[in-house]
PDB file with one MODEL, atoms N, CA, C and O in Angstrom:
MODEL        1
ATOM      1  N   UNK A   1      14.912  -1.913   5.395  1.00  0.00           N
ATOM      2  CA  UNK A   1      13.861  -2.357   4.507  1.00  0.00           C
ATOM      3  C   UNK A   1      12.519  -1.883   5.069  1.00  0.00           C
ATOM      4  O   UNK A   1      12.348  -1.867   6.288  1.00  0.00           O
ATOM      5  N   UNK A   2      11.352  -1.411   4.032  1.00  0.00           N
ATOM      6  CA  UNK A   2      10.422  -0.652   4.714  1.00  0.00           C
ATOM      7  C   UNK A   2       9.546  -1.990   4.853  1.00  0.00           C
ATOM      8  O   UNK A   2      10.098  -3.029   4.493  1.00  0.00           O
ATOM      9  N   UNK A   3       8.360  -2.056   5.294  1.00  0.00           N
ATOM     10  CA  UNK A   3       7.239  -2.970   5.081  1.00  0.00           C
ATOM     11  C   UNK A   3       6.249  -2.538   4.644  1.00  0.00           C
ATOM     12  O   UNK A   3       5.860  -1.476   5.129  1.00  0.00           O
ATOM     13  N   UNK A   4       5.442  -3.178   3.557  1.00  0.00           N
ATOM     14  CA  UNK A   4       4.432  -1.801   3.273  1.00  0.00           C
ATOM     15  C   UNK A   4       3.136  -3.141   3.116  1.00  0.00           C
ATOM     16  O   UNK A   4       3.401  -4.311   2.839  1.00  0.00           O
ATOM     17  N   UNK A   5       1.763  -2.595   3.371  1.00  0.00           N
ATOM     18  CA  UNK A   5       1.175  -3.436   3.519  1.00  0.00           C
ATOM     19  C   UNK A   5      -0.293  -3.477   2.854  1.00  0.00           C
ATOM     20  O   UNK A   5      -1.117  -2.819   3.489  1.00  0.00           O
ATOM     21  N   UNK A   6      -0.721  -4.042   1.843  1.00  0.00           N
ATOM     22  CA  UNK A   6      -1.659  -3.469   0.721  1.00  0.00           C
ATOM     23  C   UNK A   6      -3.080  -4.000   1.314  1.00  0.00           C
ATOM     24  O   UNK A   6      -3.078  -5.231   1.329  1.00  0.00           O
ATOM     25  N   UNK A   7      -4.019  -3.566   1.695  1.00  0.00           N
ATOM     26  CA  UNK A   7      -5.266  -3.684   2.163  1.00  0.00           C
ATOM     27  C   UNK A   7      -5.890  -3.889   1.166  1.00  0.00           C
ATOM     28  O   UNK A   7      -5.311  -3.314   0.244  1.00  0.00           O
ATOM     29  N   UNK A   8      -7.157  -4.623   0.673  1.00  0.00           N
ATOM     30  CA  UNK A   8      -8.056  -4.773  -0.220  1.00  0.00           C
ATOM     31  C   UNK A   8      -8.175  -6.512  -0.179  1.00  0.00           C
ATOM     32  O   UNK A   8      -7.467  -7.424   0.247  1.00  0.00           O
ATOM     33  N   UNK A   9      -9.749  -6.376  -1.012  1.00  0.00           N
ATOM     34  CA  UNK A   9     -10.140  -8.001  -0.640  1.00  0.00           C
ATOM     35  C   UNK A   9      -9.859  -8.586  -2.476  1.00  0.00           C
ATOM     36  O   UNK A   9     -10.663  -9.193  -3.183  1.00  0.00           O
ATOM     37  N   UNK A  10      -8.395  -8.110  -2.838  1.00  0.00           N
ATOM     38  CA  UNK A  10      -8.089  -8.812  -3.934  1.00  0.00           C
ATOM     39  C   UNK A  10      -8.945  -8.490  -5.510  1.00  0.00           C
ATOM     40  O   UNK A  10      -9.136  -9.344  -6.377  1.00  0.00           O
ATOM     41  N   UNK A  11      -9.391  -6.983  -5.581  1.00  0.00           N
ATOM     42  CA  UNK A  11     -10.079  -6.387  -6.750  1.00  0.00           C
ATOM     43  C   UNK A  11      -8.970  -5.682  -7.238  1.00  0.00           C
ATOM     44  O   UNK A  11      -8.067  -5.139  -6.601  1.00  0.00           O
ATOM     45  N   UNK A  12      -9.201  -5.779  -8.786  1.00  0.00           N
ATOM     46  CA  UNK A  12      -7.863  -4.884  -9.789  1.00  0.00           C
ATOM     47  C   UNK A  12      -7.714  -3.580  -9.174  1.00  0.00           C
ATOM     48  O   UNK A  12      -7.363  -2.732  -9.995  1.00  0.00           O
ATOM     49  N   UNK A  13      -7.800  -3.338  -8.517  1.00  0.00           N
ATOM     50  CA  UNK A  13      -7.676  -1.520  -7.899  1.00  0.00           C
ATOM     51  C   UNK A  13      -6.551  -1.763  -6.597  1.00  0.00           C
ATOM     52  O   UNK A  13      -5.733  -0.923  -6.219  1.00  0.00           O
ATOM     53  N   UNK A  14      -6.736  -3.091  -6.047  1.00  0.00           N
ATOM     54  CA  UNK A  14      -6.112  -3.564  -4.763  1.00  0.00           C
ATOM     55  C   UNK A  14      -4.744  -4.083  -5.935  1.00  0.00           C
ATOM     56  O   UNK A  14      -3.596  -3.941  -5.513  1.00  0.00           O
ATOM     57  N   UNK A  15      -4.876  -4.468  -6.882  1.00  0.00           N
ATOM     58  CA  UNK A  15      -3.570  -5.407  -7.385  1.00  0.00           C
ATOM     59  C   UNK A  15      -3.111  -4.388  -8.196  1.00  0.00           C
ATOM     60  O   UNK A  15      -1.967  -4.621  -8.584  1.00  0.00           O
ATOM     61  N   UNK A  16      -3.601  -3.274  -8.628  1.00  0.00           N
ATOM     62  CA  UNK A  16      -3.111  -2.133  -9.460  1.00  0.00           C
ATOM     63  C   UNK A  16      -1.894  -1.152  -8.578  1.00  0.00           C
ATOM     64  O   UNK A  16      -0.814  -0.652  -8.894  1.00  0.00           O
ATOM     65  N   UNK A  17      -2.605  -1.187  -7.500  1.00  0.00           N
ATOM     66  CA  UNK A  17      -1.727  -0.578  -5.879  1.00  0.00           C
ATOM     67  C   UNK A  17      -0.842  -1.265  -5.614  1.00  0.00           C
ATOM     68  O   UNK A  17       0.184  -0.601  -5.760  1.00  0.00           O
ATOM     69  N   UNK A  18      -0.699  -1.892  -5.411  1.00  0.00           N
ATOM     70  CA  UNK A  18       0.586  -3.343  -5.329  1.00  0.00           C
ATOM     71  C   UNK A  18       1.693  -3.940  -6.217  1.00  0.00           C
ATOM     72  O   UNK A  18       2.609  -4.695  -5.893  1.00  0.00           O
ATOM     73  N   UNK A  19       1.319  -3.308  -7.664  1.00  0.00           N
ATOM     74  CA  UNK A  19       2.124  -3.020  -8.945  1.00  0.00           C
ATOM     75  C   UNK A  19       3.087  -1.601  -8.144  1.00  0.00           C
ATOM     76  O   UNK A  19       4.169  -1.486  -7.569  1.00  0.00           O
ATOM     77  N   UNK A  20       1.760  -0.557  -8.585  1.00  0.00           N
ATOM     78  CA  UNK A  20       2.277   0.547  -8.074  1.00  0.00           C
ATOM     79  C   UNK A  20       3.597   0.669  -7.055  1.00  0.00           C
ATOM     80  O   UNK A  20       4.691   1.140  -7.368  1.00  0.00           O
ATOM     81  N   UNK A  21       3.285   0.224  -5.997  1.00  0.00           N
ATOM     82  CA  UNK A  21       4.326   0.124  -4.882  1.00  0.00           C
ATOM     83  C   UNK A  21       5.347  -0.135  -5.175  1.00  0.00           C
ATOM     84  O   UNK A  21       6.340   0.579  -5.034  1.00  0.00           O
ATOM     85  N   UNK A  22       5.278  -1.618  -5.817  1.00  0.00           N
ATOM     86  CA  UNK A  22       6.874  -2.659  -6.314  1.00  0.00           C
ATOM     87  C   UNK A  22       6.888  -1.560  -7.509  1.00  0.00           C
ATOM     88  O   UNK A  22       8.034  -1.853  -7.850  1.00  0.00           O
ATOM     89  N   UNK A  23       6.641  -0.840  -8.145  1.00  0.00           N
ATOM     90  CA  UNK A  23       7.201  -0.240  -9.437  1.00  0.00           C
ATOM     91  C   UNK A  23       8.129   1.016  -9.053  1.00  0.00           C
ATOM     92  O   UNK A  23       9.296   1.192  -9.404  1.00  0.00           O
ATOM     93  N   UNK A  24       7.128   2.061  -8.042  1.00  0.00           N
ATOM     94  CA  UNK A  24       7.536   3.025  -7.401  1.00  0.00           C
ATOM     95  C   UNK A  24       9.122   2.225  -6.757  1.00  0.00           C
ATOM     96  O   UNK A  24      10.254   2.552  -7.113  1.00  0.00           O
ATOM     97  N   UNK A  25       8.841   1.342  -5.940  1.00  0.00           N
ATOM     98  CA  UNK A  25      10.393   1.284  -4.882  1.00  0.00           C
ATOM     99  C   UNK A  25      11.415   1.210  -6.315  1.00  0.00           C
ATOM    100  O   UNK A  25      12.260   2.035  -6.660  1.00  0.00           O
ATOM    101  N   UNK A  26      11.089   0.155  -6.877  1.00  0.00           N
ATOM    102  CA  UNK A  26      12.190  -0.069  -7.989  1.00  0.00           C
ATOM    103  C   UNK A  26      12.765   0.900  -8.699  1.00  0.00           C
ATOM    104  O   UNK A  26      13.990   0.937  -8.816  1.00  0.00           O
ATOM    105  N   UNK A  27      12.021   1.741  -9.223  1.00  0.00           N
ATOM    106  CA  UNK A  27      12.361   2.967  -9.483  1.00  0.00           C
ATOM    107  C   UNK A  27      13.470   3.974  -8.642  1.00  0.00           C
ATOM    108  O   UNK A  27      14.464   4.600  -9.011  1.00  0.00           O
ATOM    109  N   UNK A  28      12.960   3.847  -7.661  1.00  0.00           N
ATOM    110  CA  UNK A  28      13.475   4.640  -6.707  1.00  0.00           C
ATOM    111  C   UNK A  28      14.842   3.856  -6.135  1.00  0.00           C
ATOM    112  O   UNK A  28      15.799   4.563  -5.818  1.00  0.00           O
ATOM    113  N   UNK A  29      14.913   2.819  -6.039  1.00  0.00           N
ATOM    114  CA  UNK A  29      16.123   1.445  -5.819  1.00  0.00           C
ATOM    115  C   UNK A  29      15.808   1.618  -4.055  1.00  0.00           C
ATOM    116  O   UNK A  29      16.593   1.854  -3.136  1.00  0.00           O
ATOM    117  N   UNK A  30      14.406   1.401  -4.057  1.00  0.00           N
ATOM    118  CA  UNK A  30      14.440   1.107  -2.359  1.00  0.00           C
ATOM    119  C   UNK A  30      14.528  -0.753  -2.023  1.00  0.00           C
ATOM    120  O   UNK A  30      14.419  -1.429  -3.046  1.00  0.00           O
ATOM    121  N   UNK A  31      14.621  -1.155  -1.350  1.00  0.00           N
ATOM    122  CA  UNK A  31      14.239  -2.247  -0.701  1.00  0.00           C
ATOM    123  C   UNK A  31      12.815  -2.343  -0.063  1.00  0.00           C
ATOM    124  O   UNK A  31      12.442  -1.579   0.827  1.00  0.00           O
ATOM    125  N   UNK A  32      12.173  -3.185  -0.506  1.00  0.00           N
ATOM    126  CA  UNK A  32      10.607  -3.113   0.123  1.00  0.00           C
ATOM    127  C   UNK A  32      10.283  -4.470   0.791  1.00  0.00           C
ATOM    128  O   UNK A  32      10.899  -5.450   0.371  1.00  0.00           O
ATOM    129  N   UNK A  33       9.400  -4.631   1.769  1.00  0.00           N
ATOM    130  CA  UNK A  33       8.915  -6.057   1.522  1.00  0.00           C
ATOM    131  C   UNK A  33       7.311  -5.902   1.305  1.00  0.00           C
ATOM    132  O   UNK A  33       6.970  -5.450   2.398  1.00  0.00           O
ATOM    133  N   UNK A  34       6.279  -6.002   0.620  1.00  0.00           N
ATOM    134  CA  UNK A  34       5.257  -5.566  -0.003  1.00  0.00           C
ATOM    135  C   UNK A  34       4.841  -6.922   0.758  1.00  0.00           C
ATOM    136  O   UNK A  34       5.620  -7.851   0.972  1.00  0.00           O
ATOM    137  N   UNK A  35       3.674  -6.889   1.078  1.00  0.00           N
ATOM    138  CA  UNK A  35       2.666  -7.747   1.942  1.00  0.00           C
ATOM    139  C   UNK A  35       0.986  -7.764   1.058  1.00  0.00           C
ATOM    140  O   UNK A  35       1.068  -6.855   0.232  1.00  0.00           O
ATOM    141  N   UNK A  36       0.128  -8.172   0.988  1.00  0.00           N
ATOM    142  CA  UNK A  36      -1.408  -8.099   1.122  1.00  0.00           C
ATOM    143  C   UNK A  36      -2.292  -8.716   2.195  1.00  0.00           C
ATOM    144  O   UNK A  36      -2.548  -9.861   2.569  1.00  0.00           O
ATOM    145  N   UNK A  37      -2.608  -7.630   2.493  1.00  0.00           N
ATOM    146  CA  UNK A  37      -3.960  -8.253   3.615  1.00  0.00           C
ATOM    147  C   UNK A  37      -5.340  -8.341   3.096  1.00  0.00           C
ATOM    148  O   UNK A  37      -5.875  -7.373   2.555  1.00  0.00           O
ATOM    149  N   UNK A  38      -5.848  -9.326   3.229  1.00  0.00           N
ATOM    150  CA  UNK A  38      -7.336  -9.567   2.732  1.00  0.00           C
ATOM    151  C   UNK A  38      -8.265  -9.931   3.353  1.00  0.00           C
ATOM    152  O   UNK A  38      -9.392 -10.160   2.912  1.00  0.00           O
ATOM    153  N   UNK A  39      -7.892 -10.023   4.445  1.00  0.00           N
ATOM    154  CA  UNK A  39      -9.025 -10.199   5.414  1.00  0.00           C
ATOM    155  C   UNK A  39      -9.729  -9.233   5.952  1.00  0.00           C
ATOM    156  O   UNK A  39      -9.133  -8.376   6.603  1.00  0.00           O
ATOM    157  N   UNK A  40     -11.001  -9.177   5.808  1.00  0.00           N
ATOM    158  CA  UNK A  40     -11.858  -7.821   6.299  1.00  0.00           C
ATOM    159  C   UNK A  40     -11.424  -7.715   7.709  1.00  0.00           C
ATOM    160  O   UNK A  40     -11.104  -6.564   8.006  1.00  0.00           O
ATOM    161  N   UNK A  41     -11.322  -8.554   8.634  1.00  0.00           N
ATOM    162  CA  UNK A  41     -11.555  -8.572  10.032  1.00  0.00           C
ATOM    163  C   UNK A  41     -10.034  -7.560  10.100  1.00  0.00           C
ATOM    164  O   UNK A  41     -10.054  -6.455  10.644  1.00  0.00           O
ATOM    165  N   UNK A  42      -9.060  -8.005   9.612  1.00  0.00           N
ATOM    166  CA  UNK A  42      -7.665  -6.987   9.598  1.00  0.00           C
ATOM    167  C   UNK A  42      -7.664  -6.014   9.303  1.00  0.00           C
ATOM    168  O   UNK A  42      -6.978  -5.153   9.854  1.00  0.00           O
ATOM    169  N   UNK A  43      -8.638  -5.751   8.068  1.00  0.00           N
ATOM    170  CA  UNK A  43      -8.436  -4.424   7.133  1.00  0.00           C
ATOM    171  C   UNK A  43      -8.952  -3.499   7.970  1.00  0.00           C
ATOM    172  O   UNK A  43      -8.297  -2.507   8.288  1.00  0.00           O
ATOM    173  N   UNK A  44     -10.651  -3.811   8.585  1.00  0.00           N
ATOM    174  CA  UNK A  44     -10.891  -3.196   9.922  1.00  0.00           C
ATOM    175  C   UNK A  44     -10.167  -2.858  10.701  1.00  0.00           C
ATOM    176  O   UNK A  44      -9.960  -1.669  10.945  1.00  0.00           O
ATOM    177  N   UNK A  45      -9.663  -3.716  11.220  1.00  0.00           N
ATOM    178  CA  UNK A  45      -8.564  -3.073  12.372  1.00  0.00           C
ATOM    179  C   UNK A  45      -7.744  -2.431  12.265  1.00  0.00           C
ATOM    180  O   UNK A  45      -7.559  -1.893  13.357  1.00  0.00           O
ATOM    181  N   UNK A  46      -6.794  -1.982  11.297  1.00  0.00           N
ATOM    182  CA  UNK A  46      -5.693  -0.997  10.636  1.00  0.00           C
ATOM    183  C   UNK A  46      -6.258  -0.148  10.115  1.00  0.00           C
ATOM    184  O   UNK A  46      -5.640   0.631   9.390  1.00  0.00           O
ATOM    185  N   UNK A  47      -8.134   0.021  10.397  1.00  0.00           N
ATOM    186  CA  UNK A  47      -8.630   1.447   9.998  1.00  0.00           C
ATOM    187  C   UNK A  47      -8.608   1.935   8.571  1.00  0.00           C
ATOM    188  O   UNK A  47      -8.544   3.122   8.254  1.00  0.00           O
ATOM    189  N   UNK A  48      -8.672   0.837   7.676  1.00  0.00           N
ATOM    190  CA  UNK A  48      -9.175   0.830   6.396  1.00  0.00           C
ATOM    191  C   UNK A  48     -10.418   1.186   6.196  1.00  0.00           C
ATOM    192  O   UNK A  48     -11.135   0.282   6.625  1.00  0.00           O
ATOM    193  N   UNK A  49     -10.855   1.791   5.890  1.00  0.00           N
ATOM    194  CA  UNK A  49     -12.341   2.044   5.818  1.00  0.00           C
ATOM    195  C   UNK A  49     -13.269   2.301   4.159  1.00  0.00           C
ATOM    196  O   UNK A  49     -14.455   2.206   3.840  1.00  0.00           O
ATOM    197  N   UNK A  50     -11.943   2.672   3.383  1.00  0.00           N
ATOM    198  CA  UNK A  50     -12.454   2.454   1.571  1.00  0.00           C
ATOM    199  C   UNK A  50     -11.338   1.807   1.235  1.00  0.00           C
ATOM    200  O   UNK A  50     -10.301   2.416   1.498  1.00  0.00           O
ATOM    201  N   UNK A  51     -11.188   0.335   0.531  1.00  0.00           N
ATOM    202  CA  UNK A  51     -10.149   0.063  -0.031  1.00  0.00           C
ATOM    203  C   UNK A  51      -9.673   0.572  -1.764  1.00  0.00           C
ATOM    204  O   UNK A  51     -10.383   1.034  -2.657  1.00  0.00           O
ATOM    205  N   UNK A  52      -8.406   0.301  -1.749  1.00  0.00           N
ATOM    206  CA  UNK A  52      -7.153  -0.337  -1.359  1.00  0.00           C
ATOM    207  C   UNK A  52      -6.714   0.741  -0.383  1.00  0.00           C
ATOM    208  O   UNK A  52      -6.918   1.927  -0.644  1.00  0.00           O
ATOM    209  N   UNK A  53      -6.147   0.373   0.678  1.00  0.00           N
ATOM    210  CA  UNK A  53      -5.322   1.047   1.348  1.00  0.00           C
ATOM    211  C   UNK A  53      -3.827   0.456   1.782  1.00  0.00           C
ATOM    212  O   UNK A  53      -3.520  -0.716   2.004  1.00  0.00           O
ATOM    213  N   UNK A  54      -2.796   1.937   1.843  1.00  0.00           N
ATOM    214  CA  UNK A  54      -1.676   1.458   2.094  1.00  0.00           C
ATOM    215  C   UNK A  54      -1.042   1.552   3.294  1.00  0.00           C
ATOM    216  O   UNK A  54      -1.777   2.377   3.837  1.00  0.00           O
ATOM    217  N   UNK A  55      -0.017   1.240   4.270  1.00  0.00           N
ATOM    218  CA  UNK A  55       0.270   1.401   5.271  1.00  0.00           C
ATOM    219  C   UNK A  55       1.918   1.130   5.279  1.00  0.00           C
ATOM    220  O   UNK A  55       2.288   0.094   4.727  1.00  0.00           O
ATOM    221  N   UNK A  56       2.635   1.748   5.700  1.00  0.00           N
ATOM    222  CA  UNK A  56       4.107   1.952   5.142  1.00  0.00           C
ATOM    223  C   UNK A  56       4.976   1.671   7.291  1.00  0.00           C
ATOM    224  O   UNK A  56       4.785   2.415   8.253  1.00  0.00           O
ATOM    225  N   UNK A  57       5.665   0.621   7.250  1.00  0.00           N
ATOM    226  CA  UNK A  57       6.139   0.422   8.622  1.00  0.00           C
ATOM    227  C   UNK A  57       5.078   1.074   9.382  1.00  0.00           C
ATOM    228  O   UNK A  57       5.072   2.268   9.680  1.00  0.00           O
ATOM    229  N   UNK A  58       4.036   0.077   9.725  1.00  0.00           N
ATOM    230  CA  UNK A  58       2.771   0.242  10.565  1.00  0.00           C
ATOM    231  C   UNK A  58       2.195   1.213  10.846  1.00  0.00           C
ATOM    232  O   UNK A  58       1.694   1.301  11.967  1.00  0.00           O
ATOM    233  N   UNK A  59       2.066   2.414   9.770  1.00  0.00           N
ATOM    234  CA  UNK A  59       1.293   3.690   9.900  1.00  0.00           C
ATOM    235  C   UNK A  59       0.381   3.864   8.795  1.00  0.00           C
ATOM    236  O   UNK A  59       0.916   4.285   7.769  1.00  0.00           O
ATOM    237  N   UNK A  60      -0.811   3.655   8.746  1.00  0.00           N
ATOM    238  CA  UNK A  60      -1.752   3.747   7.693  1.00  0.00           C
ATOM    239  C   UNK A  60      -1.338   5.343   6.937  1.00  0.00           C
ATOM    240  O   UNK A  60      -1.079   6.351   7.596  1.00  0.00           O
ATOM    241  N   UNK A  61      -1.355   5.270   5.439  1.00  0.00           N
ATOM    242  CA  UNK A  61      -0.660   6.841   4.809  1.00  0.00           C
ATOM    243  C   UNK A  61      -1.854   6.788   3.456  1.00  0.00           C
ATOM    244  O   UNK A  61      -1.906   7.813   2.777  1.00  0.00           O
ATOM    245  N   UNK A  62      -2.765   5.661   3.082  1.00  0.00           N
ATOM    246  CA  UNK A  62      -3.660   5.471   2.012  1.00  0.00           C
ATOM    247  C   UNK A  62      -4.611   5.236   2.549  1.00  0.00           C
ATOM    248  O   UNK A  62      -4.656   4.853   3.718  1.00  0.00           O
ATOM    249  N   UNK A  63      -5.870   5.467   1.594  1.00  0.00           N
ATOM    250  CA  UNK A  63      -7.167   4.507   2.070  1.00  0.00           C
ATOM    251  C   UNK A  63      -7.888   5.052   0.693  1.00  0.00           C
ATOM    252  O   UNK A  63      -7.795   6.235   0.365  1.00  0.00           O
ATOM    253  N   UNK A  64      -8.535   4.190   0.004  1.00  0.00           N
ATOM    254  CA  UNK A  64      -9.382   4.342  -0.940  1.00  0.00           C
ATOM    255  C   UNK A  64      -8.725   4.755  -2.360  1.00  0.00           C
ATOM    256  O   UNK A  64      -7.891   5.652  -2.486  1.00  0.00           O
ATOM    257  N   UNK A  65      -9.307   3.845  -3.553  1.00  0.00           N
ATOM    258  CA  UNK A  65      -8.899   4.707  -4.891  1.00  0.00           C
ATOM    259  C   UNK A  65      -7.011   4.016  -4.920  1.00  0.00           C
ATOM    260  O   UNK A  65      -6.231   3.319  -4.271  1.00  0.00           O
ATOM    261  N   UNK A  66      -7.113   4.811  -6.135  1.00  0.00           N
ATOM    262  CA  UNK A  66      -5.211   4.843  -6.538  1.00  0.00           C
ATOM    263  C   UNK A  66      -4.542   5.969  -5.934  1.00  0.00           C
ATOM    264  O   UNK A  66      -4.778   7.177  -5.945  1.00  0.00           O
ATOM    265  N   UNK A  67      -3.699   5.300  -5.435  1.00  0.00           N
ATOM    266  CA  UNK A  67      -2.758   6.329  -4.637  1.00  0.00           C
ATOM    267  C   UNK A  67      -2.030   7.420  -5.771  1.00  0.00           C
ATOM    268  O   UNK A  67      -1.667   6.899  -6.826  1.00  0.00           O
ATOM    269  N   UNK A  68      -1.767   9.109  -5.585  1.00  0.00           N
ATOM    270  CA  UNK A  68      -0.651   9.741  -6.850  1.00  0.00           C
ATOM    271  C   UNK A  68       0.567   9.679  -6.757  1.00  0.00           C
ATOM    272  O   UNK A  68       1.227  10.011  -5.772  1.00  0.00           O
ATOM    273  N   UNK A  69       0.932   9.288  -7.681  1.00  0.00           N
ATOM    274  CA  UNK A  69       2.556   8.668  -7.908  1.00  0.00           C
ATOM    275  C   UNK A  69       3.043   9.558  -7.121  1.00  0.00           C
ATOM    276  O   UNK A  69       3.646   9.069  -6.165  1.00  0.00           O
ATOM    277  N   UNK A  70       3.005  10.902  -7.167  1.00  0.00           N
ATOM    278  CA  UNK A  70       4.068  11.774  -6.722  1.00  0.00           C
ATOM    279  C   UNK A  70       4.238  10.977  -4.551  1.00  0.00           C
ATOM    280  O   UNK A  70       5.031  10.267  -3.933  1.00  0.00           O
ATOM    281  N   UNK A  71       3.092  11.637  -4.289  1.00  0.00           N
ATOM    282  CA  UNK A  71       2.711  11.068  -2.842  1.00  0.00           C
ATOM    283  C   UNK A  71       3.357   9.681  -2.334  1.00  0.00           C
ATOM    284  O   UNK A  71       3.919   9.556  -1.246  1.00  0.00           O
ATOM    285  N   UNK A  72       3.154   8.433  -3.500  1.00  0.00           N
ATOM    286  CA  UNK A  72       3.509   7.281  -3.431  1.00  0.00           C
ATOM    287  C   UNK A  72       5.346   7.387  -3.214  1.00  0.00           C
ATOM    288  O   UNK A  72       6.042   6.726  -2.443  1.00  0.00           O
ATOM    289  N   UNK A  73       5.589   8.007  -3.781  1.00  0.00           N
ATOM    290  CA  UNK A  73       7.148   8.163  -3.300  1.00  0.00           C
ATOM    291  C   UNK A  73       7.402   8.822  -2.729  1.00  0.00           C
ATOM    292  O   UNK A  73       8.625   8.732  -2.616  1.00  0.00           O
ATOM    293  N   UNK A  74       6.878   9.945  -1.902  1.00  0.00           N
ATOM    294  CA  UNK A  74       7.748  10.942  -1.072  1.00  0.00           C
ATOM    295  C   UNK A  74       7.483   9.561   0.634  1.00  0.00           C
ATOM    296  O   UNK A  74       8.329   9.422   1.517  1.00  0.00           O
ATOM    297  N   UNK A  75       6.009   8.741   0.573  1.00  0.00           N
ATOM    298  CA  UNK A  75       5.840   7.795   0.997  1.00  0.00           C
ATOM    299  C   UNK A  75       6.695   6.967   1.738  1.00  0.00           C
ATOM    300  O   UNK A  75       6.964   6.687   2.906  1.00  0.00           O
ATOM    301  N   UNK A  76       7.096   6.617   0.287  1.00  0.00           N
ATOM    302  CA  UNK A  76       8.386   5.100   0.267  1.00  0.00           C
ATOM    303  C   UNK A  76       9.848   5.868   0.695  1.00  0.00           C
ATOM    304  O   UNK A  76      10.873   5.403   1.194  1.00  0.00           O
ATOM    305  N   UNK A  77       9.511   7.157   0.305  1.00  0.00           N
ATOM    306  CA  UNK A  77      11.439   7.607   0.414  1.00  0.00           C
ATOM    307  C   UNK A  77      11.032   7.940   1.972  1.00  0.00           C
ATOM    308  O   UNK A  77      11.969   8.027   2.765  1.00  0.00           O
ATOM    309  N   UNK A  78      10.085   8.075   2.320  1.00  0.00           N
ATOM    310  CA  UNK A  78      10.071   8.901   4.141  1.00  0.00           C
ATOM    311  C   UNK A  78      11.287   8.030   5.069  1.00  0.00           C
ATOM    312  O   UNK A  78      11.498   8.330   6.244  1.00  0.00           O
TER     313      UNK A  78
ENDMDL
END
């Protein structure tokens, strides 16, 4: 199961990404466990620096904007 972990302080762009993710795995028939972090003091520290950002088993792979579908799954399938 991957962990994937959605950065943003809870704006439709942060919850649009977080659709995204759970839509992408499903699609794909991965197992996910999808998380949100909202705390600035965290988002800082995992080197978020424009939100939403994504981070897939503790390696930041997003930062800023909507992620492209295509990317979003080669992502999740890594």
């Amino acid at each position: 199961m991957k962990e994937v972990i959605v950065y943003g302080p809870g704006c439709k762009r942060c919850e649009t990404v977080e659709q995204m993710v759970r839509d992408t795995a499903t699609r794909l028939g991965l197992d996910v466990d999808v998380k949100k972090e909202t705390d600035y003091a965290k988002i800082a520290m995992a080197g978020v620096v424009s939100t939403p950002g994504i981070a897939i088993d503790g390696k930041l792979v997003h930062a800023g904007g909507l992620p492209d579908e295509a990317a979003l799954e080669g992502w999740l399938s890594a």
